[in-house]
PDB file as gemmi writes it, atoms N, CA and C in Angstrom:
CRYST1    1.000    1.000    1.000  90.00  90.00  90.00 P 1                      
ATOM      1  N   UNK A   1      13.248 -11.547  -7.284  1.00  0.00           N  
ATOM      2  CA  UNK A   1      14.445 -11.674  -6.502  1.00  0.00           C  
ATOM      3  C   UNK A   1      14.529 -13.084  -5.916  1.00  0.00           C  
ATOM      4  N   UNK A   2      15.714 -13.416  -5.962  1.00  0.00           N  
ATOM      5  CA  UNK A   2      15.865 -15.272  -5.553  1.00  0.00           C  
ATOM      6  C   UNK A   2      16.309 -15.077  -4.095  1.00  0.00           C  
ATOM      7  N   UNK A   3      15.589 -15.787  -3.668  1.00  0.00           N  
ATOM      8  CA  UNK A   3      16.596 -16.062  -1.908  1.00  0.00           C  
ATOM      9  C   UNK A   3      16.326 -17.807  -1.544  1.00  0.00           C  
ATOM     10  N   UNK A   4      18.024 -17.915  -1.384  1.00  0.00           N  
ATOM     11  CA  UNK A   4      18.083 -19.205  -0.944  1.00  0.00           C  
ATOM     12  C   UNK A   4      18.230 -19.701   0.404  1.00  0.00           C  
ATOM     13  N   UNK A   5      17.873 -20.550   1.004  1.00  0.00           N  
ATOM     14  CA  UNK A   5      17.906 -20.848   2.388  1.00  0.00           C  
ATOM     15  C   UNK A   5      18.055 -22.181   2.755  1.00  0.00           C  
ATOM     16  N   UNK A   6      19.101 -22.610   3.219  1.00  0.00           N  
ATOM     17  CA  UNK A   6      19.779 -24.030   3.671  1.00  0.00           C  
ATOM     18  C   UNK A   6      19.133 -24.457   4.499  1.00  0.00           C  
ATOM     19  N   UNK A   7      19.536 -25.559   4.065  1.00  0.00           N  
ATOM     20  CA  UNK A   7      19.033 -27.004   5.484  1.00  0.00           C  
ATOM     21  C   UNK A   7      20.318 -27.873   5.180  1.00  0.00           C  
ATOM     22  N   UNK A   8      20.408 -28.225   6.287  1.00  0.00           N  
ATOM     23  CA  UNK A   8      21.936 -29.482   5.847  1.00  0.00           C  
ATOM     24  C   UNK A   8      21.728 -30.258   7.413  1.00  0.00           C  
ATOM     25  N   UNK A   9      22.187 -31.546   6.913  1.00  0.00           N  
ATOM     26  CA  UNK A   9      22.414 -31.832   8.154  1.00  0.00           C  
ATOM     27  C   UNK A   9      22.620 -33.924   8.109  1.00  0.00           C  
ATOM     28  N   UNK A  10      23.460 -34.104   8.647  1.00  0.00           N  
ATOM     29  CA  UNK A  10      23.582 -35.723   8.138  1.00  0.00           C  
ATOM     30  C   UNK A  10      24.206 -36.197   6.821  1.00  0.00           C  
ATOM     31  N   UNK A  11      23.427 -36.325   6.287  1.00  0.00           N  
ATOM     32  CA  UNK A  11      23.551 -37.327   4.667  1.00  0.00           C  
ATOM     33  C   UNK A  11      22.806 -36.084   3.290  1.00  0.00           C  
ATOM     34  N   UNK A  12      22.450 -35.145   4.117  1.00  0.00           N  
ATOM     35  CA  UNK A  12      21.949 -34.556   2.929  1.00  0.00           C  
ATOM     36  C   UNK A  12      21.809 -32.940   2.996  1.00  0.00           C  
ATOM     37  N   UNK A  13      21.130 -32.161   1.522  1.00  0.00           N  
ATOM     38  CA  UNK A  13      21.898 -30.920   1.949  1.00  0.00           C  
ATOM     39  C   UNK A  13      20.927 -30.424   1.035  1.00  0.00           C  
ATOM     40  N   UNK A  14      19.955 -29.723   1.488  1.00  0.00           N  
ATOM     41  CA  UNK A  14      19.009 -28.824   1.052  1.00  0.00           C  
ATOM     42  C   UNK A  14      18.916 -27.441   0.521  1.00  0.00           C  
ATOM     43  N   UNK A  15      18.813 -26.950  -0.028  1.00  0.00           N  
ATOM     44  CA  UNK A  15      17.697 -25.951  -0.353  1.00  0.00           C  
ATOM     45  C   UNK A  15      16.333 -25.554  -1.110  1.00  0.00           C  
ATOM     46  N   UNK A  16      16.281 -24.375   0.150  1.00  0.00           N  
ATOM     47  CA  UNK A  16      14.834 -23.906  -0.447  1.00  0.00           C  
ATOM     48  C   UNK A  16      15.512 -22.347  -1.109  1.00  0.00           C  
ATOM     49  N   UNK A  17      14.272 -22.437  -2.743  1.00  0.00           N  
ATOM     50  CA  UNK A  17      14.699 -21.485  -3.571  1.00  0.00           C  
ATOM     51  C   UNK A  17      13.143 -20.821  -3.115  1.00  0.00           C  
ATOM     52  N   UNK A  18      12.991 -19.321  -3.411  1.00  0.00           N  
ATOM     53  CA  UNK A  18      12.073 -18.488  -3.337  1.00  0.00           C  
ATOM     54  C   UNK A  18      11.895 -17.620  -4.417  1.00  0.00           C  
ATOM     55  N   UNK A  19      11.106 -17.483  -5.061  1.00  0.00           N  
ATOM     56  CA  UNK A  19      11.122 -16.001  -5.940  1.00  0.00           C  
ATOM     57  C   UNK A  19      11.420 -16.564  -7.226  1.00  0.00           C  
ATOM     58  N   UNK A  20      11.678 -15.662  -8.126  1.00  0.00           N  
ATOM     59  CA  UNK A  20      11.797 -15.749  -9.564  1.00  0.00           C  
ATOM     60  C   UNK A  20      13.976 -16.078  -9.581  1.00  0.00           C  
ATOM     61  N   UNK A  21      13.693 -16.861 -10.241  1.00  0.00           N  
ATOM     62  CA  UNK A  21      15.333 -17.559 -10.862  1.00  0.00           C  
ATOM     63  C   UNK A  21      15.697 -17.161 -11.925  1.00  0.00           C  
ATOM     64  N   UNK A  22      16.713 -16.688 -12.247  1.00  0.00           N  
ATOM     65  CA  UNK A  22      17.251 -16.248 -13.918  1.00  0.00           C  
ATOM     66  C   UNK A  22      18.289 -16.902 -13.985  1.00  0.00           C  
ATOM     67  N   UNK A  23      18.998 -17.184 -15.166  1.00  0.00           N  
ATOM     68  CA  UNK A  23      20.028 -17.513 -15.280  1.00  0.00           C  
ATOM     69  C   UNK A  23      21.728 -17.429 -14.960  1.00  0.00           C  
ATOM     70  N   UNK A  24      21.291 -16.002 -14.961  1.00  0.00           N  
ATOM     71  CA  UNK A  24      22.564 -15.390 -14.449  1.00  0.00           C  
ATOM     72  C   UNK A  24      22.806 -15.728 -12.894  1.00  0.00           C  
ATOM     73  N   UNK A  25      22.190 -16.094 -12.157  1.00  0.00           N  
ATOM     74  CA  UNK A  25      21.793 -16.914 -10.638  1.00  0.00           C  
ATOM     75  C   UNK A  25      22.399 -18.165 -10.415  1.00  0.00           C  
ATOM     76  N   UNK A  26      22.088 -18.853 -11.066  1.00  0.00           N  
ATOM     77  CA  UNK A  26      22.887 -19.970 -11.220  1.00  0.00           C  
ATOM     78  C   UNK A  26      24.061 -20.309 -10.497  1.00  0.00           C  
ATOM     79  N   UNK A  27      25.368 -19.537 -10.832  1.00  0.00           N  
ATOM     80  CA  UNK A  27      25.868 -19.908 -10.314  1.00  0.00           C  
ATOM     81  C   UNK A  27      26.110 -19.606  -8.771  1.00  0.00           C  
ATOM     82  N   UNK A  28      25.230 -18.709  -8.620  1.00  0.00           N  
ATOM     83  CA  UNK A  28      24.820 -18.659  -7.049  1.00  0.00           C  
ATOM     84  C   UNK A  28      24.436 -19.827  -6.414  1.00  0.00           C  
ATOM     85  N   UNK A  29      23.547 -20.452  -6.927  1.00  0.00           N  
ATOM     86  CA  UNK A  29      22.734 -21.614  -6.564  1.00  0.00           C  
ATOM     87  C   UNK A  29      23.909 -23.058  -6.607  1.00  0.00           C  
ATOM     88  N   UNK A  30      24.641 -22.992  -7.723  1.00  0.00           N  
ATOM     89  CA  UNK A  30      25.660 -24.034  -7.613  1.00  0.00           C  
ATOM     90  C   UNK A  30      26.684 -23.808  -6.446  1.00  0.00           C  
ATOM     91  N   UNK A  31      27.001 -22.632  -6.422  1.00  0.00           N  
ATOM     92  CA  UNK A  31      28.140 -22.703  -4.745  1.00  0.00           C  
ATOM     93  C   UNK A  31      27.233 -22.420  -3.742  1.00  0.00           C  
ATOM     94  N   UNK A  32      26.268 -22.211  -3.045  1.00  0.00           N  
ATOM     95  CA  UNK A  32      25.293 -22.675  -2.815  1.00  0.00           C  
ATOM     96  C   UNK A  32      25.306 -24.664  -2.304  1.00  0.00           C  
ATOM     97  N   UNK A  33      25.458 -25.220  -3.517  1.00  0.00           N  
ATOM     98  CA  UNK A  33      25.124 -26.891  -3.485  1.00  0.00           C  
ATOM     99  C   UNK A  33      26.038 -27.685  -3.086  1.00  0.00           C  
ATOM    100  N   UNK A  34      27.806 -27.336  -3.285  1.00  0.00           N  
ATOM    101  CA  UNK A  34      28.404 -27.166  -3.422  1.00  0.00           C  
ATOM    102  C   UNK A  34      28.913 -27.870  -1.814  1.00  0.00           C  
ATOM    103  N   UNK A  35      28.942 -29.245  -2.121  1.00  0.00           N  
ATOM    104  CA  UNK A  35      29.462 -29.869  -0.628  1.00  0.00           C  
ATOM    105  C   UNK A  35      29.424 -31.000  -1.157  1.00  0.00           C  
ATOM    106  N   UNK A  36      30.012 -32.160  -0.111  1.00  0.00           N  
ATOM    107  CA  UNK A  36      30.079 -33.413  -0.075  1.00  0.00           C  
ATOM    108  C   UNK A  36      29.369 -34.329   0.461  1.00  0.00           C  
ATOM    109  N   UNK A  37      28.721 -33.459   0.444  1.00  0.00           N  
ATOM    110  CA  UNK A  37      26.864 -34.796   1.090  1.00  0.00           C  
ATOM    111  C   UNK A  37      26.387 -35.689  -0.290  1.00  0.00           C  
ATOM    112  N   UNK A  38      26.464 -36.659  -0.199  1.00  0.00           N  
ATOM    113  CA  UNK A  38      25.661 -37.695  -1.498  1.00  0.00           C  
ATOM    114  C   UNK A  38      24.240 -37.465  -1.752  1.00  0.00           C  
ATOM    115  N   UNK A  39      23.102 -36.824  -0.627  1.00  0.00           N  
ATOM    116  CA  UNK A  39      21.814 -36.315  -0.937  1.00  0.00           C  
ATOM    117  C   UNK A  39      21.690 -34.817  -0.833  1.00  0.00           C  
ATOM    118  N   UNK A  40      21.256 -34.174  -2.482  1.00  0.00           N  
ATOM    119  CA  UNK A  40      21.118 -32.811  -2.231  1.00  0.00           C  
ATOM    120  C   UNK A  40      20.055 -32.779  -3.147  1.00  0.00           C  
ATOM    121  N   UNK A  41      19.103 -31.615  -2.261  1.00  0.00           N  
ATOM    122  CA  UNK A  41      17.391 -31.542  -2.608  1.00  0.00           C  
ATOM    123  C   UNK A  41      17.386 -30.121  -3.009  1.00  0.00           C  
ATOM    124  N   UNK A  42      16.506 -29.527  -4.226  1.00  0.00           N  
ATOM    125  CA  UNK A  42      16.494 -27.908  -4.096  1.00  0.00           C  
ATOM    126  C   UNK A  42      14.939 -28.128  -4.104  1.00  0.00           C  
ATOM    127  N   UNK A  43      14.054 -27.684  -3.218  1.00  0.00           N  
ATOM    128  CA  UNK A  43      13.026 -27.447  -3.050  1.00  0.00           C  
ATOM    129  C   UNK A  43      12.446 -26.021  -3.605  1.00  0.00           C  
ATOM    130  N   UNK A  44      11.754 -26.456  -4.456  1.00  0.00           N  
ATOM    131  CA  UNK A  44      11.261 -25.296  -5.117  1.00  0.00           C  
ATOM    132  C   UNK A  44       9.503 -25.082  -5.016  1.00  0.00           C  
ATOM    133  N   UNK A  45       9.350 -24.969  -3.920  1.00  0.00           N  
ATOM    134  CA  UNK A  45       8.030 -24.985  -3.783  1.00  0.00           C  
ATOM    135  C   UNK A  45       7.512 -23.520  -3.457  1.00  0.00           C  
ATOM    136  N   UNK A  46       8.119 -22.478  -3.630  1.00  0.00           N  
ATOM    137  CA  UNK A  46       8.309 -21.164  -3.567  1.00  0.00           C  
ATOM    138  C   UNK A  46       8.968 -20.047  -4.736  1.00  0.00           C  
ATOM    139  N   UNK A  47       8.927 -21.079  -5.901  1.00  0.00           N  
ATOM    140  CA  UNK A  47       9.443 -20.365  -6.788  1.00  0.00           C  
ATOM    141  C   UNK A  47       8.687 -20.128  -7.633  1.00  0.00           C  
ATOM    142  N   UNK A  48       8.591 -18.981  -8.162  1.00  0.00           N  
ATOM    143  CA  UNK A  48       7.251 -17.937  -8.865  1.00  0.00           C  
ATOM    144  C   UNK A  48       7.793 -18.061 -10.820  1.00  0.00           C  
ATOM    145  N   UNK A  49       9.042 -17.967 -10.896  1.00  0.00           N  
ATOM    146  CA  UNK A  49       9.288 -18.077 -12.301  1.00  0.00           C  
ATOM    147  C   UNK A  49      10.781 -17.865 -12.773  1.00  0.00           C  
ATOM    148  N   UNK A  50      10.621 -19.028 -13.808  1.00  0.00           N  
ATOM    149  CA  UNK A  50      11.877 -19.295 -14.744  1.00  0.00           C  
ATOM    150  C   UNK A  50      12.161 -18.776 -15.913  1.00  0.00           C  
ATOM    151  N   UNK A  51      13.648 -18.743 -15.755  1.00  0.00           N  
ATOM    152  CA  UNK A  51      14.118 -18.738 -17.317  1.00  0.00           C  
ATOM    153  C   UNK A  51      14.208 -20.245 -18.328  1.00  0.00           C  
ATOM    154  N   UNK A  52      14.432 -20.204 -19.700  1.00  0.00           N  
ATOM    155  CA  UNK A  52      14.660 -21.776 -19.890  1.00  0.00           C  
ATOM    156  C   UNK A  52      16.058 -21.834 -19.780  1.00  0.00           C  
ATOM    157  N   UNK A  53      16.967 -21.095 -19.319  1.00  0.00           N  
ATOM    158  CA  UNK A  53      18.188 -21.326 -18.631  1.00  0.00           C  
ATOM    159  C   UNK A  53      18.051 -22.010 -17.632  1.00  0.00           C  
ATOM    160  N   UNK A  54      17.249 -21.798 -16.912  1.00  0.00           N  
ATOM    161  CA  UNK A  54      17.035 -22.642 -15.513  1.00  0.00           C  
ATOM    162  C   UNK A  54      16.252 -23.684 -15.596  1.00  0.00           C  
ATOM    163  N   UNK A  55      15.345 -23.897 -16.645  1.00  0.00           N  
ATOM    164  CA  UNK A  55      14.811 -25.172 -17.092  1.00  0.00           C  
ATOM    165  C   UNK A  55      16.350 -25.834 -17.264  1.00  0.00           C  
ATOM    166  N   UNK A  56      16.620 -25.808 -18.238  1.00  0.00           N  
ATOM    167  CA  UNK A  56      17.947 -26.465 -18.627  1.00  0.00           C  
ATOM    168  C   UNK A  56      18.772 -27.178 -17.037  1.00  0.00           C  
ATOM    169  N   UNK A  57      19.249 -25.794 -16.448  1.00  0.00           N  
ATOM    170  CA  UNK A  57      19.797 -26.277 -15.631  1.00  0.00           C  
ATOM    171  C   UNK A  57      19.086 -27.293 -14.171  1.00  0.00           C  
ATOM    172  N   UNK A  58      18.104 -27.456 -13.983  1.00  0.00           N  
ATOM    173  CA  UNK A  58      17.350 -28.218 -12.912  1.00  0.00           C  
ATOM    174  C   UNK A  58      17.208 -29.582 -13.979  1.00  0.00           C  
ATOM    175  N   UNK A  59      16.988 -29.798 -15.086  1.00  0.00           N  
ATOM    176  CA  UNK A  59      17.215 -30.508 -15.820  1.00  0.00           C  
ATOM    177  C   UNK A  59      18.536 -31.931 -15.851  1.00  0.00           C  
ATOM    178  N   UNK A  60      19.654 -30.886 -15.467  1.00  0.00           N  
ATOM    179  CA  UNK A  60      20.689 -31.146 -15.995  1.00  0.00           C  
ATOM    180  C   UNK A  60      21.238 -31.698 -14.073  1.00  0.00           C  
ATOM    181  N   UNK A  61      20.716 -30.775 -13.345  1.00  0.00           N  
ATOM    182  CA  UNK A  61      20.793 -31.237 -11.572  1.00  0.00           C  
ATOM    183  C   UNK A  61      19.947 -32.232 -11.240  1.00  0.00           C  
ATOM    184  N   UNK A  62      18.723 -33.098 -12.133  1.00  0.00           N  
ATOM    185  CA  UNK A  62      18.268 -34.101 -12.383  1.00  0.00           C  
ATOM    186  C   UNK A  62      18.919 -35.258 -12.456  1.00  0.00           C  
ATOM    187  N   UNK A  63      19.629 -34.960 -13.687  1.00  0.00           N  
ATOM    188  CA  UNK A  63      20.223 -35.669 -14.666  1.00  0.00           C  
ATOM    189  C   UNK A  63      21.219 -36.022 -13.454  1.00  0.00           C  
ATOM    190  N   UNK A  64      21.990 -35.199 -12.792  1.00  0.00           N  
ATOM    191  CA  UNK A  64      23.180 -35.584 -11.768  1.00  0.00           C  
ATOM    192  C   UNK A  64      22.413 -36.384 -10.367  1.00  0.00           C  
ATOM    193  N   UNK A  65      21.335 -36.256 -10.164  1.00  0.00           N  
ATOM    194  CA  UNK A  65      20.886 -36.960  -9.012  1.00  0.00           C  
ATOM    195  C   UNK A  65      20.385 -36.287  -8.173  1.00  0.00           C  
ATOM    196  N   UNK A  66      20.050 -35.031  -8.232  1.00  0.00           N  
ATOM    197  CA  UNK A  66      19.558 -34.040  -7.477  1.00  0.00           C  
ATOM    198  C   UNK A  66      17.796 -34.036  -7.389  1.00  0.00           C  
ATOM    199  N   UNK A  67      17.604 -34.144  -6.060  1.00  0.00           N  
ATOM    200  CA  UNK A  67      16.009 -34.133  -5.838  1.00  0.00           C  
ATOM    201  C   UNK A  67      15.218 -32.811  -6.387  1.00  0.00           C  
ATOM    202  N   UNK A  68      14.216 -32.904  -6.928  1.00  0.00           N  
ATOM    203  CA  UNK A  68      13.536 -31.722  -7.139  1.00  0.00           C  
ATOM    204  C   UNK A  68      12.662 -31.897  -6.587  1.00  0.00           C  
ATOM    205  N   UNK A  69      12.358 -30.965  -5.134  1.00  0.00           N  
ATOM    206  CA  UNK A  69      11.046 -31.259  -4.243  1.00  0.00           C  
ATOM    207  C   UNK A  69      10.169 -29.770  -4.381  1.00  0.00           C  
ATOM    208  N   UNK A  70       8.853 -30.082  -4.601  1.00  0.00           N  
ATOM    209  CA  UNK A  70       7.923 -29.600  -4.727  1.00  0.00           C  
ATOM    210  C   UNK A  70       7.845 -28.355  -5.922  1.00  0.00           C  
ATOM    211  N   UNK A  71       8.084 -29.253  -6.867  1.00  0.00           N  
ATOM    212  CA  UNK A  71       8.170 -28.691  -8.189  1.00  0.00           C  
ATOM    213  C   UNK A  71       7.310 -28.001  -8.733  1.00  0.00           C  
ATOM    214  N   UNK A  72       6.918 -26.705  -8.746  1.00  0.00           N  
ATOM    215  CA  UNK A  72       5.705 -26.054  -9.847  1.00  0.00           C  
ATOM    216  C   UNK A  72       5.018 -26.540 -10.725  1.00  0.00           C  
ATOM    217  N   UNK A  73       4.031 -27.308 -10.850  1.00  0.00           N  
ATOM    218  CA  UNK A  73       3.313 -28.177 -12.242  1.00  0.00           C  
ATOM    219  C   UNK A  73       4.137 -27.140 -13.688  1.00  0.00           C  
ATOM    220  N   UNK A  74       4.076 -26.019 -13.290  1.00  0.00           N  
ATOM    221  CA  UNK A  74       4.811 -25.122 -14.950  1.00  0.00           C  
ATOM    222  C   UNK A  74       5.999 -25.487 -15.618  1.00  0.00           C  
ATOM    223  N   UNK A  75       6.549 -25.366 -14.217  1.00  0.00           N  
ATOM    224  CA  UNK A  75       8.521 -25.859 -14.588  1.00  0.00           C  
ATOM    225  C   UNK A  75       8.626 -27.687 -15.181  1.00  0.00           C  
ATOM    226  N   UNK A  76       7.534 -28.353 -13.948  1.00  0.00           N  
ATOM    227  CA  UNK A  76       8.069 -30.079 -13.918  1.00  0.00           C  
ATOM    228  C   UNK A  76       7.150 -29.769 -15.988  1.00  0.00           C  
ATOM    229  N   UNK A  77       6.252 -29.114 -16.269  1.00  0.00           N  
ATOM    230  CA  UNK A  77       5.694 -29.456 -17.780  1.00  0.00           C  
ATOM    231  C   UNK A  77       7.135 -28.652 -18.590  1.00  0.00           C  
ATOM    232  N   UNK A  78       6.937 -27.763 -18.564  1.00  0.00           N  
ATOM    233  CA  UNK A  78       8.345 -27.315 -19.276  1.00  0.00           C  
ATOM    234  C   UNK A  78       9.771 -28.117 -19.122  1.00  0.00           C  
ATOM    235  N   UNK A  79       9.859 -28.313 -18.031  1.00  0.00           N  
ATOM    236  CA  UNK A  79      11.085 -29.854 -17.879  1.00  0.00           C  
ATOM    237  C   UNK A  79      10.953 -31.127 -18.920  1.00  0.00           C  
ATOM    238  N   UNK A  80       9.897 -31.743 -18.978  1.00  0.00           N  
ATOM    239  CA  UNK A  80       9.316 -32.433 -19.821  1.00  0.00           C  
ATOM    240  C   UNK A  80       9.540 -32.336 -21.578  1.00  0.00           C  
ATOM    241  N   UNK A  81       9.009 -31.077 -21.536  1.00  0.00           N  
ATOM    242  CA  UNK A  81       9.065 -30.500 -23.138  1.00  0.00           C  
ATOM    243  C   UNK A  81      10.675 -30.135 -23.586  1.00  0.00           C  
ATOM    244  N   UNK A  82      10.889 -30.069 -22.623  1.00  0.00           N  
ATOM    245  CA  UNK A  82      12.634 -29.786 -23.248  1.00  0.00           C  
ATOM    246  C   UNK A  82      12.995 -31.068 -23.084  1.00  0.00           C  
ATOM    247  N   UNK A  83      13.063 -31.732 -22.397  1.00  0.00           N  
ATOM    248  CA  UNK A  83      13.455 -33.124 -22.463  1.00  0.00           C  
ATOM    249  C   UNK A  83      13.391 -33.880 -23.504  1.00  0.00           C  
ATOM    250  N   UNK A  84      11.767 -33.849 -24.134  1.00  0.00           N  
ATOM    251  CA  UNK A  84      11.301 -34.681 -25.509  1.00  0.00           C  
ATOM    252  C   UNK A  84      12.309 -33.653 -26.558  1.00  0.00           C  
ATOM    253  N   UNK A  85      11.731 -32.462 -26.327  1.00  0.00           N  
ATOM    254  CA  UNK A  85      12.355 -32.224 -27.758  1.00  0.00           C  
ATOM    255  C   UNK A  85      13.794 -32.412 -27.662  1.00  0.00           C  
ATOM    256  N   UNK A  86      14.685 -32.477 -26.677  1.00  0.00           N  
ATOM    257  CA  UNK A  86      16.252 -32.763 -27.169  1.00  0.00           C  
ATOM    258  C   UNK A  86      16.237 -34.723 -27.471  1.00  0.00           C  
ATOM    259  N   UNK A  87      15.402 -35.137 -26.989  1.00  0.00           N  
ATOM    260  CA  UNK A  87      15.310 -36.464 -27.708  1.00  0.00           C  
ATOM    261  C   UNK A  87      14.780 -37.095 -29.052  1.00  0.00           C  
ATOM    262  N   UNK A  88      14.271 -35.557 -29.512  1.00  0.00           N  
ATOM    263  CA  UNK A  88      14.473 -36.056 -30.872  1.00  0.00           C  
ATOM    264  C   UNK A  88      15.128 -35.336 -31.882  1.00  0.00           C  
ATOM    265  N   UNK A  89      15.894 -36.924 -33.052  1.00  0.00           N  
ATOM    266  CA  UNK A  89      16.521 -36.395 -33.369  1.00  0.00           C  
ATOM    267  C   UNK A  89      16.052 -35.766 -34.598  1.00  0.00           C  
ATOM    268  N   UNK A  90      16.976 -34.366 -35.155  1.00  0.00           N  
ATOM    269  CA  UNK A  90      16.586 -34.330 -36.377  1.00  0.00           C  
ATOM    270  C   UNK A  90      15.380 -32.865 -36.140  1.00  0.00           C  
ATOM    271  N   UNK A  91      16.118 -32.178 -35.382  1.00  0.00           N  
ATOM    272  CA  UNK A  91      14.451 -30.931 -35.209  1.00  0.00           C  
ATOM    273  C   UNK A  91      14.399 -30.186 -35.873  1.00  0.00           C  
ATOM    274  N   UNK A  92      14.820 -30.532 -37.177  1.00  0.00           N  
ATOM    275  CA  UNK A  92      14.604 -29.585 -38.822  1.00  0.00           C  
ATOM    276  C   UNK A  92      13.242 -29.585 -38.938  1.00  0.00           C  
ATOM    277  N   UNK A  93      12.206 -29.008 -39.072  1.00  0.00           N  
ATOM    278  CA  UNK A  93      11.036 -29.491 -40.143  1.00  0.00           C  
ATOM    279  C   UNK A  93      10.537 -29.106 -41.376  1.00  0.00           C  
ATOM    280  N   UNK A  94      12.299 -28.913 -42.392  1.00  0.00           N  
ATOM    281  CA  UNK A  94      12.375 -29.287 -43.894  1.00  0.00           C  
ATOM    282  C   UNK A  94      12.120 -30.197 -44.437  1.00  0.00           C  
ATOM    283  N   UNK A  95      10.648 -29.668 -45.029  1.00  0.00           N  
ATOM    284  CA  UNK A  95      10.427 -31.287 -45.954  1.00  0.00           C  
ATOM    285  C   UNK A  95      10.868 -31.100 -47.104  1.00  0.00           C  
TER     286      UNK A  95                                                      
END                                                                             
Protein backbone atom coordinates (compact mmCIF):
# COMPACT_ATOMS: atom_id res chain seq x y z
CA UNK A 1 0.00 0.00 0.00
CA UNK A 2 1.51 3.54 -1.04
CA UNK A 3 1.08 6.49 1.31
CA UNK A 4 2.21 9.79 0.39
CA UNK A 5 3.05 12.60 2.67
CA UNK A 6 3.91 16.31 1.80
CA UNK A 7 6.31 18.77 2.73
CA UNK A 8 6.09 22.09 0.82
CA UNK A 9 7.14 25.11 1.73
CA UNK A 10 9.17 28.14 -0.06
CA UNK A 11 10.84 27.15 -3.35
CA UNK A 12 10.16 23.58 -3.12
CA UNK A 13 7.70 20.75 -2.77
CA UNK A 14 8.26 17.37 -1.41
CA UNK A 15 7.27 14.08 -1.02
CA UNK A 16 7.74 11.21 0.96
CA UNK A 17 6.51 7.87 -0.77
CA UNK A 18 6.09 4.72 1.65
CA UNK A 19 5.30 1.19 0.78
CA UNK A 20 5.17 -0.66 -2.42
CA UNK A 21 4.27 1.65 -5.79
CA UNK A 22 2.45 0.15 -8.82
CA UNK A 23 1.68 1.66 -11.69
CA UNK A 24 -1.69 2.20 -11.63
CA UNK A 25 -0.60 4.89 -8.62
CA UNK A 26 0.95 7.04 -10.58
CA UNK A 27 -1.23 9.14 -11.30
CA UNK A 28 -1.89 9.65 -7.75
CA UNK A 29 1.59 10.62 -7.23
CA UNK A 30 1.51 13.11 -10.28
CA UNK A 31 -1.53 15.26 -8.77
CA UNK A 32 0.11 14.79 -5.78
CA UNK A 33 3.36 16.93 -7.54
CA UNK A 34 1.34 18.92 -9.20
CA UNK A 35 2.18 22.75 -8.29
CA UNK A 36 4.25 25.59 -9.24
CA UNK A 37 7.26 25.36 -7.12
CA UNK A 38 10.54 25.03 -9.52
CA UNK A 39 12.06 22.40 -6.73
CA UNK A 40 10.18 19.12 -6.35
CA UNK A 41 11.83 16.09 -4.42
CA UNK A 42 10.02 12.52 -4.06
CA UNK A 43 11.89 10.94 -1.35
CA UNK A 44 11.81 7.48 -1.48
CA UNK A 45 13.59 6.28 1.30
CA UNK A 46 10.60 4.19 2.51
CA UNK A 47 9.71 2.49 -0.42
CA UNK A 48 9.73 -1.38 -0.27
CA UNK A 49 8.93 -2.14 -4.11
CA UNK A 50 8.40 -1.36 -7.75
CA UNK A 51 6.84 -1.95 -10.79
CA UNK A 52 9.04 -1.24 -14.08
CA UNK A 53 6.15 1.12 -14.67
CA UNK A 54 7.44 3.08 -11.97
CA UNK A 55 11.00 2.53 -12.93
CA UNK A 56 10.03 4.17 -16.13
CA UNK A 57 8.22 6.76 -14.56
CA UNK A 58 10.90 8.17 -11.73
CA UNK A 59 13.06 7.86 -14.73
CA UNK A 60 11.19 10.05 -16.79
CA UNK A 61 10.57 12.67 -13.29
CA UNK A 62 14.46 12.61 -13.57
CA UNK A 63 14.59 13.34 -16.88
CA UNK A 64 12.13 16.54 -15.97
CA UNK A 65 14.29 17.71 -13.02
CA UNK A 66 12.86 16.05 -10.21
CA UNK A 67 15.10 15.11 -7.15
CA UNK A 68 15.21 11.54 -6.23
CA UNK A 69 16.15 11.54 -2.50
CA UNK A 70 17.13 8.54 -0.83
CA UNK A 71 16.79 6.15 -3.48
CA UNK A 72 16.78 2.24 -2.79
CA UNK A 73 20.27 0.89 -4.20
CA UNK A 74 17.42 -1.72 -6.20
CA UNK A 75 15.40 0.96 -7.98
CA UNK A 76 18.66 3.70 -8.51
CA UNK A 77 20.36 -0.17 -10.27
CA UNK A 78 17.23 -0.90 -12.14
CA UNK A 79 17.02 2.96 -13.15
CA UNK A 80 20.35 2.49 -14.64
CA UNK A 81 19.58 -0.73 -16.61
CA UNK A 82 16.67 0.71 -18.26
CA UNK A 83 18.42 3.66 -19.06
CA UNK A 84 21.43 1.73 -20.94
CA UNK A 85 19.25 -0.49 -22.53
CA UNK A 86 16.93 2.29 -24.15
CA UNK A 87 20.32 3.76 -25.26
CA UNK A 88 21.03 1.26 -27.29
CA UNK A 89 20.24 1.17 -30.43
CA UNK A 90 19.12 -1.78 -32.27
CA UNK A 91 17.94 -4.38 -29.22
CA UNK A 92 17.37 -7.18 -31.81
CA UNK A 93 19.90 -9.93 -31.08
CA UNK A 94 19.37 -11.46 -34.73
CA UNK A 95 22.43 -12.45 -36.05
Amino acid sequence: MLRIEKDSGGCFHKLRLSGRIQSDQIPSIVSEMDCDCPSKILDLSEVTLVDIGVVQFLIACEDEGVELLRCPAYIHEWMLRERADGEQPGSSEAD
